[in-house]
Structure formats: structure tokens, C-alpha cells
N, CA, C and O atoms as a GROMACS GRO file, in nm:
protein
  612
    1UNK      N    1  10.522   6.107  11.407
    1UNK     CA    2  10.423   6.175  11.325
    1UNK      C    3  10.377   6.305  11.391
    1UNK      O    4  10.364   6.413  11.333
    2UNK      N    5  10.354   6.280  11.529
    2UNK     CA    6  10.298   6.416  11.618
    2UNK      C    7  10.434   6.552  11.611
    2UNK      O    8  10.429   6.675  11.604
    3UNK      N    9  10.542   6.457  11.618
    3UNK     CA   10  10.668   6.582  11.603
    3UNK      C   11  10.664   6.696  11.467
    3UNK      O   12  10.662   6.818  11.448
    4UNK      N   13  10.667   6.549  11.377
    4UNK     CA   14  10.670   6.615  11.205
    4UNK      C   15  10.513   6.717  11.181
    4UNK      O   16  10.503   6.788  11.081
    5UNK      N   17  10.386   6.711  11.301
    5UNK     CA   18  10.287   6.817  11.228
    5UNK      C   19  10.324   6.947  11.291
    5UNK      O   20  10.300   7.057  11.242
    6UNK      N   21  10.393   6.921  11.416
    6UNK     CA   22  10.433   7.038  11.522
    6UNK      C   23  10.516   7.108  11.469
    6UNK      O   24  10.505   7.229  11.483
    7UNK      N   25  10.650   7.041  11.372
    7UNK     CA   26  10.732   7.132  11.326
    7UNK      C   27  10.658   7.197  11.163
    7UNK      O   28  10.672   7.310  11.115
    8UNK      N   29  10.604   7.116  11.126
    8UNK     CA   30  10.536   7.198  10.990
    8UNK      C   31  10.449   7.354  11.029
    8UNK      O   32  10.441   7.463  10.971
    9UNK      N   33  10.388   7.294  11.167
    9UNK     CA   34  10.286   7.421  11.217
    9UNK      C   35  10.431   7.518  11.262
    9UNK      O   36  10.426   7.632  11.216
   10UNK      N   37  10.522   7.494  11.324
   10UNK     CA   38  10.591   7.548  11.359
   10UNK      C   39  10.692   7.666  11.216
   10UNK      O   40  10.741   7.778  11.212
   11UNK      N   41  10.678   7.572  11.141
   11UNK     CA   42  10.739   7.642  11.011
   11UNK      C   43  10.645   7.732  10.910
   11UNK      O   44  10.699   7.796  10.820
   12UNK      N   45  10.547   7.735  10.923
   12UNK     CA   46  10.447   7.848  10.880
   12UNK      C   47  10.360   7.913  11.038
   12UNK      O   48  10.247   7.961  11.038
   13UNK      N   49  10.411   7.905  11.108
   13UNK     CA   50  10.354   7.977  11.225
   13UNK      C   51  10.472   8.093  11.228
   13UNK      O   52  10.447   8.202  11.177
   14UNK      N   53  10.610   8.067  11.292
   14UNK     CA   54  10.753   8.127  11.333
   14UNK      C   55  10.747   8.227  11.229
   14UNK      O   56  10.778   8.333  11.283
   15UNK      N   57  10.720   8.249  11.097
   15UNK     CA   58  10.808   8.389  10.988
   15UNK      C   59  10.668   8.452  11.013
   15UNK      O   60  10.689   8.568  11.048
   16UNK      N   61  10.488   8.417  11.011
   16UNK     CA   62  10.469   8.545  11.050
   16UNK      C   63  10.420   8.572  11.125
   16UNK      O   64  10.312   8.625  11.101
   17UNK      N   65  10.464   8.557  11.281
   17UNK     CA   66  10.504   8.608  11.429
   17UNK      C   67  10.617   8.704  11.380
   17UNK      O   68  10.612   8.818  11.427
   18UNK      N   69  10.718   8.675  11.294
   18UNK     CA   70  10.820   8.772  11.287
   18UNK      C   71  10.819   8.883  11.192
   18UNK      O   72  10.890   8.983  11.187
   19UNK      N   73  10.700   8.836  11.101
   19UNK     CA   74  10.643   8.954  11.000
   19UNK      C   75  10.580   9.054  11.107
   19UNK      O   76  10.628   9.164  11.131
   20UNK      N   77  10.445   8.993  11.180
   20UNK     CA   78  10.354   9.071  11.274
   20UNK      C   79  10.463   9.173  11.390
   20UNK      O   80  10.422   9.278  11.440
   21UNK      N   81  10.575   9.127  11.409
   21UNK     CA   82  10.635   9.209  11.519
   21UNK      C   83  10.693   9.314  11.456
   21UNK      O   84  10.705   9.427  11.503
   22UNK      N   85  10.737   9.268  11.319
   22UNK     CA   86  10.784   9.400  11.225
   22UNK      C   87  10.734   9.499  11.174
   22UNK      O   88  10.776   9.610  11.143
   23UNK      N   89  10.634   9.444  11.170
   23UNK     CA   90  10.488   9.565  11.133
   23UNK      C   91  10.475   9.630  11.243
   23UNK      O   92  10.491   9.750  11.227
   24UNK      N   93  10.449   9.595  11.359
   24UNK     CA   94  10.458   9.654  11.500
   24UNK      C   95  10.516   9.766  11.562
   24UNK      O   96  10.474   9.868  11.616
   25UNK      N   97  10.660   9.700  11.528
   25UNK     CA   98  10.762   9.803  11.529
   25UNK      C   99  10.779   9.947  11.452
   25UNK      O  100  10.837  10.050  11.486
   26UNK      N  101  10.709   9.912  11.339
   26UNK     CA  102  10.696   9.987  11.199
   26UNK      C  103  10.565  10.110  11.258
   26UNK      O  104  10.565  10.233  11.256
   27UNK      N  105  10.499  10.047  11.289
   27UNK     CA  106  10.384  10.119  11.357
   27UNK      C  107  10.406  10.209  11.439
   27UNK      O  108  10.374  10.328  11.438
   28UNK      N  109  10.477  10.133  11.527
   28UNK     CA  110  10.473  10.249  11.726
   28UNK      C  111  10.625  10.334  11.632
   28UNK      O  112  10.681  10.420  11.701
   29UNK      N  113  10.665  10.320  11.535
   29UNK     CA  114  10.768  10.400  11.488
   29UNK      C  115  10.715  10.532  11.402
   29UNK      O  116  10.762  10.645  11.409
   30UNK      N  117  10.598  10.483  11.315
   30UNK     CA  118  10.512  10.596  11.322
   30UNK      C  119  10.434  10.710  11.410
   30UNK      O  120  10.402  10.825  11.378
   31UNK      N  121  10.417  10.637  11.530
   31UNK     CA  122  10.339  10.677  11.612
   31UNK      C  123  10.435  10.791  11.691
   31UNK      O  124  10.392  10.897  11.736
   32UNK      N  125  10.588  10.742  11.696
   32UNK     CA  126  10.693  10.807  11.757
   32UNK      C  127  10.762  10.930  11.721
   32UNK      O  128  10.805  11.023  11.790
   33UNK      N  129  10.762  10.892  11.519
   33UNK     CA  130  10.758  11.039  11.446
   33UNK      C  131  10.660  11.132  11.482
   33UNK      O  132  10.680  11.254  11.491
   34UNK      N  133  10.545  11.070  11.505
   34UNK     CA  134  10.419  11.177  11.533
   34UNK      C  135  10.454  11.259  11.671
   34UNK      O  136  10.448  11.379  11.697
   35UNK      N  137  10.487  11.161  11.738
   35UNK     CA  138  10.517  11.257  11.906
   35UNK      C  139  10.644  11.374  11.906
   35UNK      O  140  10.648  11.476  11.974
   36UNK      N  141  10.741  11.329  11.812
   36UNK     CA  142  10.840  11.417  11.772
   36UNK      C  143  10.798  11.510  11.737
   36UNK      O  144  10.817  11.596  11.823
   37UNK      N  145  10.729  11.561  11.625
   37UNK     CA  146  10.675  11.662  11.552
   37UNK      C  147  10.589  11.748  11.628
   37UNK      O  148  10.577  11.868  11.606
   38UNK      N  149  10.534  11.690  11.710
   38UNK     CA  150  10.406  11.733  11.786
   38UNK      C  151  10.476  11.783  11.924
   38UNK      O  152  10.415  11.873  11.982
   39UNK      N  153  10.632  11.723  12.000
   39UNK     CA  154  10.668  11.828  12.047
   39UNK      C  155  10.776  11.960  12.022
   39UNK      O  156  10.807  12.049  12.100
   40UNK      N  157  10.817  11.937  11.886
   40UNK     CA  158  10.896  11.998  11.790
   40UNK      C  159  10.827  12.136  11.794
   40UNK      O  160  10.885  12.242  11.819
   41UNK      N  161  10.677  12.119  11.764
   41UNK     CA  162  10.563  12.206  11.741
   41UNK      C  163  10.619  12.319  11.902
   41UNK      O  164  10.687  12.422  11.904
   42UNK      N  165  10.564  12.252  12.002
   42UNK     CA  166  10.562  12.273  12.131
   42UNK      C  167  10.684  12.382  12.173
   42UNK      O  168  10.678  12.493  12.226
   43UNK      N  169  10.817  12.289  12.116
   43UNK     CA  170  10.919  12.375  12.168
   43UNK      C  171  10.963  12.488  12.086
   43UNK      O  172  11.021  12.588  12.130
   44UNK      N  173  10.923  12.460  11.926
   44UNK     CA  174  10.968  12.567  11.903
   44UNK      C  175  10.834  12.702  11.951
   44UNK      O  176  10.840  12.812  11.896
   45UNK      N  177  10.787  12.689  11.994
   45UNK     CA  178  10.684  12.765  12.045
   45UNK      C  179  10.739  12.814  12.175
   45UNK      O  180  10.779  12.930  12.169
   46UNK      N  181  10.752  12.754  12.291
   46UNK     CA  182  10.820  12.765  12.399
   46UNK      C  183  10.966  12.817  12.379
   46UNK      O  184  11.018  12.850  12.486
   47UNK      N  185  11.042  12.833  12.269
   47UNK     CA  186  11.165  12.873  12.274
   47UNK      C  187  11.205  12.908  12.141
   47UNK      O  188  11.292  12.848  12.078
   48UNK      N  189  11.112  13.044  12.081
   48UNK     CA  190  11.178  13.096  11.930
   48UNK      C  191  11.296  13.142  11.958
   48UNK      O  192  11.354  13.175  11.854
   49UNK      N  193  11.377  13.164  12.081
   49UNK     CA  194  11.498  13.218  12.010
   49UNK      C  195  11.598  13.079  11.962
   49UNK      O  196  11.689  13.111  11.886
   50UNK      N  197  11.592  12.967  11.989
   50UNK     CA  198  11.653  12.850  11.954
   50UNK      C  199  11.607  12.800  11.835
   50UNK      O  200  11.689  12.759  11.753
   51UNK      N  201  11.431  12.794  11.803
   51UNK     CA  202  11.380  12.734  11.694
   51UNK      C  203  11.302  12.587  11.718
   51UNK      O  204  11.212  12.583  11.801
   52UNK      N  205  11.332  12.487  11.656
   52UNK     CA  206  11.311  12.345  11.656
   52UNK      C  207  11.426  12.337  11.746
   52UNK      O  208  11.525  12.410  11.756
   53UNK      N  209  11.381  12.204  11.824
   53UNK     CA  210  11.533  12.158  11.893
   53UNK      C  211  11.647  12.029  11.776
   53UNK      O  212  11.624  11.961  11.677
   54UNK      N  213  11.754  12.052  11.853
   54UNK     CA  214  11.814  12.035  11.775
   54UNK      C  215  11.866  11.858  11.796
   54UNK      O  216  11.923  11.797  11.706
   55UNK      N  217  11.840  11.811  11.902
   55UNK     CA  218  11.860  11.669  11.937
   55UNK      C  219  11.705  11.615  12.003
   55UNK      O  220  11.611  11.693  12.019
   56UNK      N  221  11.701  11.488  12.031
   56UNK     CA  222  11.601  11.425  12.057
   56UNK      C  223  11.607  11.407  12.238
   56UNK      O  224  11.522  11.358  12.313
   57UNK      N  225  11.757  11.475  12.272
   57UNK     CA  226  11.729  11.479  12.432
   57UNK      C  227  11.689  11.628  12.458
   57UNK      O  228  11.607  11.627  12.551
   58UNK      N  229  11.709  11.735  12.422
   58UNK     CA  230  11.669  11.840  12.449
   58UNK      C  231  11.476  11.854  12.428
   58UNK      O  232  11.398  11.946  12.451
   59UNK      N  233  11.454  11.703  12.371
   59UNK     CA  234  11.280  11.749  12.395
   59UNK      C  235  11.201  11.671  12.523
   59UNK      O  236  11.082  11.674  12.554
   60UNK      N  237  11.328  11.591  12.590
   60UNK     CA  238  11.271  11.538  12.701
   60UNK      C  239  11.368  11.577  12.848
   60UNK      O  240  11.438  11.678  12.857
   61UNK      N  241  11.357  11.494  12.933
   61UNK     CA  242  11.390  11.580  13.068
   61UNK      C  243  11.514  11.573  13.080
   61UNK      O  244  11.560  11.640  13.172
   62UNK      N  245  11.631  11.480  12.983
   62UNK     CA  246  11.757  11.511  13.000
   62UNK      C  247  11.842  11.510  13.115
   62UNK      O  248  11.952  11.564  13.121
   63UNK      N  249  11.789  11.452  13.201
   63UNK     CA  250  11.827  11.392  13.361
   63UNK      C  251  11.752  11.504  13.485
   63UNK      O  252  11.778  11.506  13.606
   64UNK      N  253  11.638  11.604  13.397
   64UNK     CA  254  11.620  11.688  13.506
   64UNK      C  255  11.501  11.645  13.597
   64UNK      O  256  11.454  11.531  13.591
   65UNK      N  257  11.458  11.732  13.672
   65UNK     CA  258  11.310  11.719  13.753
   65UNK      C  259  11.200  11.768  13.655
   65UNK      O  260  11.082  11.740  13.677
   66UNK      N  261  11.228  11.821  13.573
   66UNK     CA  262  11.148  11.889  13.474
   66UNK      C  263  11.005  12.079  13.561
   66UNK      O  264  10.900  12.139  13.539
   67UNK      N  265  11.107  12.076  13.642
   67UNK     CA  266  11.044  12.108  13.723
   67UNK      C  267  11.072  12.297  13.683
   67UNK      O  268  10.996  12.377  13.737
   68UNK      N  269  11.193  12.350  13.583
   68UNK     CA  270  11.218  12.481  13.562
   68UNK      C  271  11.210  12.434  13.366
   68UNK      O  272  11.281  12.532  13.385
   69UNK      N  273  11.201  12.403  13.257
   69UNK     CA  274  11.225  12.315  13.195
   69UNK      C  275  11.287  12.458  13.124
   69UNK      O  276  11.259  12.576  13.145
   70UNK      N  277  11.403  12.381  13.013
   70UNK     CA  278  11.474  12.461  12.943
   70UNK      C  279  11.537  12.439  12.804
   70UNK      O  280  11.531  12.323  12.763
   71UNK      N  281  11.596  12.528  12.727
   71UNK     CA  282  11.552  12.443  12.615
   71UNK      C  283  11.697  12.314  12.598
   71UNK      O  284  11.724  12.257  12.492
   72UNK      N  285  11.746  12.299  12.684
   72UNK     CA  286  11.789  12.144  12.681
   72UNK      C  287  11.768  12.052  12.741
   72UNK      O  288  11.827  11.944  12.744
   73UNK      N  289  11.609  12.121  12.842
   73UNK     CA  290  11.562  12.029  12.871
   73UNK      C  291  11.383  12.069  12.902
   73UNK      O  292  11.323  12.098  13.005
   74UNK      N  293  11.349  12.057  12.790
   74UNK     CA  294  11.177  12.084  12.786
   74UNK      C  295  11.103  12.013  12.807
   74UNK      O  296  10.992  12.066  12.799
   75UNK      N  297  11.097  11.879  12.840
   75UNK     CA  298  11.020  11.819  12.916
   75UNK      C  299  10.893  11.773  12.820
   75UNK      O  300  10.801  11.727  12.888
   76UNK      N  301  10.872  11.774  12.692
   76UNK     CA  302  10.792  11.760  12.602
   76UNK      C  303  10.756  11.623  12.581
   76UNK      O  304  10.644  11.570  12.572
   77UNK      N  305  10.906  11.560  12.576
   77UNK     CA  306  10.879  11.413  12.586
   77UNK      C  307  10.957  11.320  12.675
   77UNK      O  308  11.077  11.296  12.687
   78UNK      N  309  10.791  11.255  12.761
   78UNK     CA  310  10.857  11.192  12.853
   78UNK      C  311  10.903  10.994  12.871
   78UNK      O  312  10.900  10.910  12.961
   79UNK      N  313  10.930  10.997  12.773
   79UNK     CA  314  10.947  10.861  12.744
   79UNK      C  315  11.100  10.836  12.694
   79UNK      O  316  11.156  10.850  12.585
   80UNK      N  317  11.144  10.789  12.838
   80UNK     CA  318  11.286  10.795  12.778
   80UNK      C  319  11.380  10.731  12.653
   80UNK      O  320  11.467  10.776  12.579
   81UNK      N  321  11.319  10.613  12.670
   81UNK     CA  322  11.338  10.539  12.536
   81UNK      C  323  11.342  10.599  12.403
   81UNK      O  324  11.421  10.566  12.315
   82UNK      N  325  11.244  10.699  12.393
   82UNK     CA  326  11.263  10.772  12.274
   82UNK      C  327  11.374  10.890  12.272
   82UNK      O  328  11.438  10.919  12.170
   83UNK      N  329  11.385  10.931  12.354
   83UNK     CA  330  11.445  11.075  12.367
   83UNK      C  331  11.619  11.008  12.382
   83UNK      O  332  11.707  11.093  12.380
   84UNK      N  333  11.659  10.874  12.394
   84UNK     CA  334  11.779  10.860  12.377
   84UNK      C  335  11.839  10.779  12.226
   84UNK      O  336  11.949  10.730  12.203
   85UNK      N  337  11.706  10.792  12.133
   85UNK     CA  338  11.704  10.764  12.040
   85UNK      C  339  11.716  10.620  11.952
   85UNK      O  340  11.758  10.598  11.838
   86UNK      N  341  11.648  10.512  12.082
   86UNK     CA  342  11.637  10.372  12.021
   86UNK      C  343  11.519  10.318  12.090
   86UNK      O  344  11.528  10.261  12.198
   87UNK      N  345  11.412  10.335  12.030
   87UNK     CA  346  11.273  10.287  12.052
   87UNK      C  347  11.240  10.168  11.948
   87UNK      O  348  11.270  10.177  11.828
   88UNK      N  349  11.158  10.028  12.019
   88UNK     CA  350  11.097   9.944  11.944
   88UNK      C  351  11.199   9.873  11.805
   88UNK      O  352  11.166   9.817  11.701
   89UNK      N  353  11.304   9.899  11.851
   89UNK     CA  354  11.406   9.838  11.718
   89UNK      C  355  11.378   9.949  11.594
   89UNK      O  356  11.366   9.924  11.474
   90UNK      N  357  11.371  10.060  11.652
   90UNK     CA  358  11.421  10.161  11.536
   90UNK      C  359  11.523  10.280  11.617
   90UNK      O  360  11.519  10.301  11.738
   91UNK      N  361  11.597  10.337  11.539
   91UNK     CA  362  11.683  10.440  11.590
   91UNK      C  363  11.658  10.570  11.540
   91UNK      O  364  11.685  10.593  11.423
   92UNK      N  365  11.608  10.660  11.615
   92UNK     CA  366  11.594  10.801  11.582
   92UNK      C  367  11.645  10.901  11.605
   92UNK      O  368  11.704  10.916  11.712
   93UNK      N  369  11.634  11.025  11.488
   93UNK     CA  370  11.753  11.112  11.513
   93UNK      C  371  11.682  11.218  11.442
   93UNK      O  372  11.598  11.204  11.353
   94UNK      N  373  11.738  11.359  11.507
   94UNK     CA  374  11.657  11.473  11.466
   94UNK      C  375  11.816  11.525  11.368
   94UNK      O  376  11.926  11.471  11.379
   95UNK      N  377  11.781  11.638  11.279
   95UNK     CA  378  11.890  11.661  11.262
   95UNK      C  379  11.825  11.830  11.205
   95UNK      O  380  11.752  11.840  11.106
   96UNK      N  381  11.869  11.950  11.287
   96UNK     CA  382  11.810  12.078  11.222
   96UNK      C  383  11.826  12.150  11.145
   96UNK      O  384  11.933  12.095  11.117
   97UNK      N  385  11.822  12.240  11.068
   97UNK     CA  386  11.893  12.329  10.921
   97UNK      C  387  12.009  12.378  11.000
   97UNK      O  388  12.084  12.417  10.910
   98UNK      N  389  12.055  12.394  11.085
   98UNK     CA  390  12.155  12.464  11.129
   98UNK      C  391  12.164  12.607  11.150
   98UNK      O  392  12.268  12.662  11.185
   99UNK      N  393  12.020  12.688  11.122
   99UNK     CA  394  12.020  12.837  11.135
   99UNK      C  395  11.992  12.816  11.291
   99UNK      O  396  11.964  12.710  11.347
  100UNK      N  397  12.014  12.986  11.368
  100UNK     CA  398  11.993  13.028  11.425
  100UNK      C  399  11.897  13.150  11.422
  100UNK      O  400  11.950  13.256  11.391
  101UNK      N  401  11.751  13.149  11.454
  101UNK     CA  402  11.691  13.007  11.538
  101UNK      C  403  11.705  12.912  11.427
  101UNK      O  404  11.739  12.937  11.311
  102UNK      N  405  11.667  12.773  11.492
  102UNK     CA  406  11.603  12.704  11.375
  102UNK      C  407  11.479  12.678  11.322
  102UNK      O  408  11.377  12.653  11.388
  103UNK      N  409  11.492  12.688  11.162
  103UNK     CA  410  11.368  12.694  11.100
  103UNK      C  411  11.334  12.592  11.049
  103UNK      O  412  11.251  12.612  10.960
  104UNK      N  413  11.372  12.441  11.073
  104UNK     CA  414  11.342  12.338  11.035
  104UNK      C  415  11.417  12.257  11.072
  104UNK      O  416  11.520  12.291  11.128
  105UNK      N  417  11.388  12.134  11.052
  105UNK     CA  418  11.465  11.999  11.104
  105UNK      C  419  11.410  11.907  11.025
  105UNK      O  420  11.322  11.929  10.941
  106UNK      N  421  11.486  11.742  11.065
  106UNK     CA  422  11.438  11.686  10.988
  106UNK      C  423  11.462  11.493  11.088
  106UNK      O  424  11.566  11.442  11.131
  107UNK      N  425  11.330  11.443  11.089
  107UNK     CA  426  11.351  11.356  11.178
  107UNK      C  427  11.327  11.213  11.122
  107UNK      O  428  11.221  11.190  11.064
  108UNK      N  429  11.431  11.104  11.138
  108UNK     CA  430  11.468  10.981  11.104
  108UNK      C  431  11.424  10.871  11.164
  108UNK      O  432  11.423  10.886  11.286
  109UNK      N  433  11.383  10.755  11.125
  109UNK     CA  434  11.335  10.668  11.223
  109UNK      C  435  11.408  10.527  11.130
  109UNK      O  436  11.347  10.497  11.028
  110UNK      N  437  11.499  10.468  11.154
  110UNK     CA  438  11.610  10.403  11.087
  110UNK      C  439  11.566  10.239  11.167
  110UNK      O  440  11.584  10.220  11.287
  111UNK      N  441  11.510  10.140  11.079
  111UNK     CA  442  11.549   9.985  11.167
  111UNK      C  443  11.670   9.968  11.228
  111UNK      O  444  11.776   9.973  11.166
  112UNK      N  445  11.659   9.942  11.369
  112UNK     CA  446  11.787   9.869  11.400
  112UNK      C  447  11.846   9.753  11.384
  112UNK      O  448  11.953   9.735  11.442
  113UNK      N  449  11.779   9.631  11.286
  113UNK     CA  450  11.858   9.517  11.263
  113UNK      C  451  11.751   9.493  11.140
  113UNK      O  452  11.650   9.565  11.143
  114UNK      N  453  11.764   9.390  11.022
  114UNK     CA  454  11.640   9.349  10.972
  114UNK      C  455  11.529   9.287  10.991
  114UNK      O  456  11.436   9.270  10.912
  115UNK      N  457  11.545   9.242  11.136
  115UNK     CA  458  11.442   9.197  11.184
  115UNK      C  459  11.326   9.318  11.265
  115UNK      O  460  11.204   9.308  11.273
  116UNK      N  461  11.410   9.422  11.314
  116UNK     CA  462  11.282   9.490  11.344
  116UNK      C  463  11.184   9.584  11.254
  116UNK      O  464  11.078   9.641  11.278
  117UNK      N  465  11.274   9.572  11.133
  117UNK     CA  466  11.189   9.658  11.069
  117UNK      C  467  11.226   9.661  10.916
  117UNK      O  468  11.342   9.632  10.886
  118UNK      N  469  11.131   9.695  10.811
  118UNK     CA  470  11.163   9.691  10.698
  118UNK      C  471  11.174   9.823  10.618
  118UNK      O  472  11.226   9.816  10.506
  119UNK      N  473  11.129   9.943  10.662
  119UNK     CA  474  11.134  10.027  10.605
  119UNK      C  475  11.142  10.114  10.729
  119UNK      O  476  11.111  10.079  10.843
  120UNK      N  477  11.208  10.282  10.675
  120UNK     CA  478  11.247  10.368  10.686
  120UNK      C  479  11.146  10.504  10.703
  120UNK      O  480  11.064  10.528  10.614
  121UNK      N  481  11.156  10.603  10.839
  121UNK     CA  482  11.001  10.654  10.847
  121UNK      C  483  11.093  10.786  10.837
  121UNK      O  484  11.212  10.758  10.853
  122UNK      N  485  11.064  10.936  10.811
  122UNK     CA  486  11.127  11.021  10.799
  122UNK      C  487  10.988  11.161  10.771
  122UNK      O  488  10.888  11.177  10.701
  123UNK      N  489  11.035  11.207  10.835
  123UNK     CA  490  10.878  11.385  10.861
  123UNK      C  491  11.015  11.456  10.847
  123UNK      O  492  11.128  11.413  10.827
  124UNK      N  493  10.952  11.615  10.871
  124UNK     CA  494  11.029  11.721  10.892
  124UNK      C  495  10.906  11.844  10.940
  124UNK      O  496  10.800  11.811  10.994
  125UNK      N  497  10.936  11.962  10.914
  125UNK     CA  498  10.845  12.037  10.992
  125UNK      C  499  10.721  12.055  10.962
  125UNK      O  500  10.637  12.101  11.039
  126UNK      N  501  10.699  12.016  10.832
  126UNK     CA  502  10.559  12.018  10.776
  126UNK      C  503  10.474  11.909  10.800
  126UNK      O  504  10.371  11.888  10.735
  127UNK      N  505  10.524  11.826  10.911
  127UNK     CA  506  10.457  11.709  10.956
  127UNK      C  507  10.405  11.588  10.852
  127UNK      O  508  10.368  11.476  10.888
  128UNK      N  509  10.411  11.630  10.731
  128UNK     CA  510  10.449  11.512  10.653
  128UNK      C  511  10.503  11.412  10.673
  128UNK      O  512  10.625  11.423  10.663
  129UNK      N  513  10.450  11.262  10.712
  129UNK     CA  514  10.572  11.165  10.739
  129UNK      C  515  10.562  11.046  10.626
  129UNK      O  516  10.463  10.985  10.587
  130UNK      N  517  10.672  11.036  10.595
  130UNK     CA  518  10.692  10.927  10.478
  130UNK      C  519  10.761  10.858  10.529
  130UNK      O  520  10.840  10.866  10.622
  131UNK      N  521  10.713  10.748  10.430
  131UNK     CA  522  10.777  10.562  10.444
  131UNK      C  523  10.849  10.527  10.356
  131UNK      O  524  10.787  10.539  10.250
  132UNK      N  525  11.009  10.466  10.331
  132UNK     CA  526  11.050  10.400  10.226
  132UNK      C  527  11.097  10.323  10.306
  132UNK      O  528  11.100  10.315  10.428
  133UNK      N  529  11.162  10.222  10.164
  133UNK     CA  530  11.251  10.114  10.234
  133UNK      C  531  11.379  10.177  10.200
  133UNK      O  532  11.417  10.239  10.101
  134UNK      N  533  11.446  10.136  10.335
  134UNK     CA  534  11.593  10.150  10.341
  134UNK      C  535  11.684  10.192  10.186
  134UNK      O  536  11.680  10.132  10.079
  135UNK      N  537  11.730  10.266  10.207
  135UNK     CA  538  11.825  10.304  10.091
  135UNK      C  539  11.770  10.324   9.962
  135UNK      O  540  11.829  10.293   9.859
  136UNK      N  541  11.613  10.397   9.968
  136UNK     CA  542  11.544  10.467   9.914
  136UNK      C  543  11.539  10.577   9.954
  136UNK      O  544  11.577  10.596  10.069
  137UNK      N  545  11.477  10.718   9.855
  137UNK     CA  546  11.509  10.864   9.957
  137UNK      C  547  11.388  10.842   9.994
  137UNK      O  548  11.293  10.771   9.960
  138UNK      N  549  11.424  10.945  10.095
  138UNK     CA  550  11.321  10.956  10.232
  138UNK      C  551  11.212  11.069  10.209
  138UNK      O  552  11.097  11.051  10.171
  139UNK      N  553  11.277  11.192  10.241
  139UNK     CA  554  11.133  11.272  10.215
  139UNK      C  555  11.122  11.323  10.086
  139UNK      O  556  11.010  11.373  10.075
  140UNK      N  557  11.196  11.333   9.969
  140UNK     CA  558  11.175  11.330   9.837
  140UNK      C  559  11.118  11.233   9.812
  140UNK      O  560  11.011  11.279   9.774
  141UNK      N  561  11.106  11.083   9.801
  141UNK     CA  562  11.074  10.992   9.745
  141UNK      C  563  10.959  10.908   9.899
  141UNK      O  564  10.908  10.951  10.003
  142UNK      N  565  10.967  10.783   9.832
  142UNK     CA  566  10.847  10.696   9.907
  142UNK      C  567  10.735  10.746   9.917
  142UNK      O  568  10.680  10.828   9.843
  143UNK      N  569  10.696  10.694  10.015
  143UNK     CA  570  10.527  10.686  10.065
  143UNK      C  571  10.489  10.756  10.149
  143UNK      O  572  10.538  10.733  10.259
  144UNK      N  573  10.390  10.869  10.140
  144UNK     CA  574  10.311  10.944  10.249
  144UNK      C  575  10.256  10.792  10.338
  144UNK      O  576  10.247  10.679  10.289
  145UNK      N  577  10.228  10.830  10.468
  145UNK     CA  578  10.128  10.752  10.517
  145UNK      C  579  10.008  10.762  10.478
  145UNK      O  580   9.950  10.869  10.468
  146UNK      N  581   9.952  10.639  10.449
  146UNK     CA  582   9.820  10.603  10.393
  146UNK      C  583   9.808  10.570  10.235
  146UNK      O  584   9.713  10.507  10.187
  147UNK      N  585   9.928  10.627  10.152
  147UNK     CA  586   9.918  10.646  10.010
  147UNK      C  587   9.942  10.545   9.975
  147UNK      O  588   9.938  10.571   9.854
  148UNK      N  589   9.975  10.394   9.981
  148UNK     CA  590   9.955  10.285   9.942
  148UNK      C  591  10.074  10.259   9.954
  148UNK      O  592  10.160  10.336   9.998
  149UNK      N  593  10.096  10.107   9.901
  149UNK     CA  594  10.248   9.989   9.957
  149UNK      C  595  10.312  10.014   9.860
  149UNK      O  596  10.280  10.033   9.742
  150UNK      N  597  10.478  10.013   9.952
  150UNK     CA  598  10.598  10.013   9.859
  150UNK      C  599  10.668   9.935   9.936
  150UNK      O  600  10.790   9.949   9.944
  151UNK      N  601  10.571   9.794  10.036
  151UNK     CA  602  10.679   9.690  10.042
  151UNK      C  603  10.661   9.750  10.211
  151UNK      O  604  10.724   9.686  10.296
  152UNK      N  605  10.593   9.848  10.252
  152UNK     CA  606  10.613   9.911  10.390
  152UNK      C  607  10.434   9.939  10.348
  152UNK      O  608  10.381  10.008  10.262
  153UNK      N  609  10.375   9.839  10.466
  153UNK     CA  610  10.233   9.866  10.520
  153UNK      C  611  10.207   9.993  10.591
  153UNK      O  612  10.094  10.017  10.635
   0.00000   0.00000   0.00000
């Protein structure tokens, strides 16, 4: 009898521990677009003849001392985890207009399995960051942050 209440608690306890970690993930994945943008801001400031950078290692130290910083390696962000583009069970990726300099970019924050995450986070230079779920469009479509649920808190 003591087994059968342990596994019942166990069977509405286990999915949302695994909801709460997904939201989590979903979160510090927001939080991660924000640091992007915010040193996006930085470098293209520090380096108009390049623009926005154009990968997610050129905004952190890129194996250096950070000690001359340059623009493939600006030192903006120091958290390596992000800057090699797989933080918290999401995968991120900058991707820029391709002018010289650049005048925009556009940055991805993709679940890495279905368990870490349910939806899809995506900004660009106007610091706008929107939420959809997967294989919904990204910054045409979904959810500003804060503008209410589409299935992504």
C-alpha cells in the first residue's frame, strides 16, 4: 500500500518537475537573448567598421586574455557556454544581413531536445524578442514577451 501512494505521488510529482525545468530553461533563454543584444549594442559601437558581429564567438573572448580585445574577440560576453552556442538546453545562433558593415542581425534561441524546451526565442536589432513554438515564424509571427500565451509562458 505504502509503495502504490509513493508511486501515485511519484506520477503527478515527475511531469511537473519536468514542466518547471522547461520553463526554466525557457527563461535563462530569454535572459540570454537579452545579453546578446545588449552586447551586439556594445560591439557594434566598439567596431562600426564591421557592424553587429557576425557569430556568437566573436562577442566573447574566443580563447583570448581579453586583454587587447578585437572584433573576433570583444570580450562582451563572458560566459562561455553561451558564446559557443548551447546554453541551458537551447542552441543559439546569430546570423547578420551580410552587408559590410553590418546593419543588422538576427538572433535564435532553438530547444535542444523536447524536453528542454517548448518554444522558440528569436530578437534582432531592434531588441524586440519574440516567443513561438517551434515551426512557427519567429520574428514575423508569435509572441512579444509579456503579450500573453501561445503555449510558451
Amino acid at each position: 500500500m505504502v509503495v502504490m501512494v509513493i508511486l501515485i505521488i511519484a506520477a503527478i510529482a515527475i511531469p511537473n518537475l519536468v514542466h518547471g525545468k522547461m520553463r526554466a530553461n525557457e527563461a535563462a533563454a530569454v535572459s540570454s537573448v537579452k545579453t546578446i543584444n545588449t552586447a551586439q549594442l556594445m560591439y557594434n559601437d566598439a567596431f562600426p567598421e564591421v557592424g553587429y558581429a557576425s557569430s556568437l564567438a566573436n562577442l566573447g573572448a574566443h580563447g583570448s586574455s581579453c586583454e587587447k580585445p578585437t572584433s573576433t574577440n570583444a570580450c562582451l560576453i563572458m560566459d562561455e557556454a553561451l558564446t559557443t552556442g548551447l546554453k541551458s538546453g537551447y542552441m543559439f545562433e546569430i546570423v547578420a544581413d551580410g552587408n559590410t558593415p553590418a546593419g543588422g542581425y538576427t538572433v535564435t534561441a532553438m530547444p535542444e531536445t523536447g524536453l528542454s524546451g517548448r518554444c522558440s526565442i528569436s530578437s534582432n536589432e531592434s531588441g524586440d524578442i519574440h516567443i513561438s513554438l517551434p515551426g512557427s515564424p519567429g520574428i514575423a509571427g508569435g509572441k512579444s514577451v509579456g503579450a500573453g500565451s501561445s503555449g510558451c509562458e
